[in-house]
N, C-alpha and C positions, 0 to 999 in steps of 0.2 A: 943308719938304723932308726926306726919308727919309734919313739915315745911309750913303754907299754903302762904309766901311769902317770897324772896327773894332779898338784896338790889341790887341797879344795882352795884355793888363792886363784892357780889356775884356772879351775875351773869354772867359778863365780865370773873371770874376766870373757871366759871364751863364749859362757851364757848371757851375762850383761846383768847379772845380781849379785848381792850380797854375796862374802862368803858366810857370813851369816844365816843366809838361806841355808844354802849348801851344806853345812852343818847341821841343820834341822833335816832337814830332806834326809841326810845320809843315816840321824840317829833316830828318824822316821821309819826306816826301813827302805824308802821311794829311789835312793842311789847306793847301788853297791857301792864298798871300800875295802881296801886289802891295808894291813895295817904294815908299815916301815919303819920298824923301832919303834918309835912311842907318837909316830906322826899317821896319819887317813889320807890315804890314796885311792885316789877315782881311778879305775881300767881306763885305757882309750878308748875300747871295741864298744863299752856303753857310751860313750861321747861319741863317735862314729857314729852306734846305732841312731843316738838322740839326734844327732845332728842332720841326719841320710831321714827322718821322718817329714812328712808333709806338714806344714803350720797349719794350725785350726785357728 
């Protein structure tokens, strides 16, 4: 079975930044999060999306 969230730790690693970032970005409004108890979970389907885009 497929991954359906991601922690921002995670995610910082699979981007190649901070989670630090990832934390601003996400209380930025710029990355959705679903919340798990008292922890911030990234969906996969937007890491998918982000990932499936063309680099500028």
């Amino acid at each position: 079975m497929e991954q359906a969230t991601y922690t921002i730790p995670e995610t910082a690693k699979i981007f190649s930044v901070t989670p630090a970032l990832i934390y601003k970005m996400a209380k930025d409004g710029k990355i959705p999060t679903v919340n798990m108890n008292r922890r911030k979970a990234v969906p996969a389907w937007w890491i998918r999306q982000k990932l499936a885009e063309p680099k500028r």
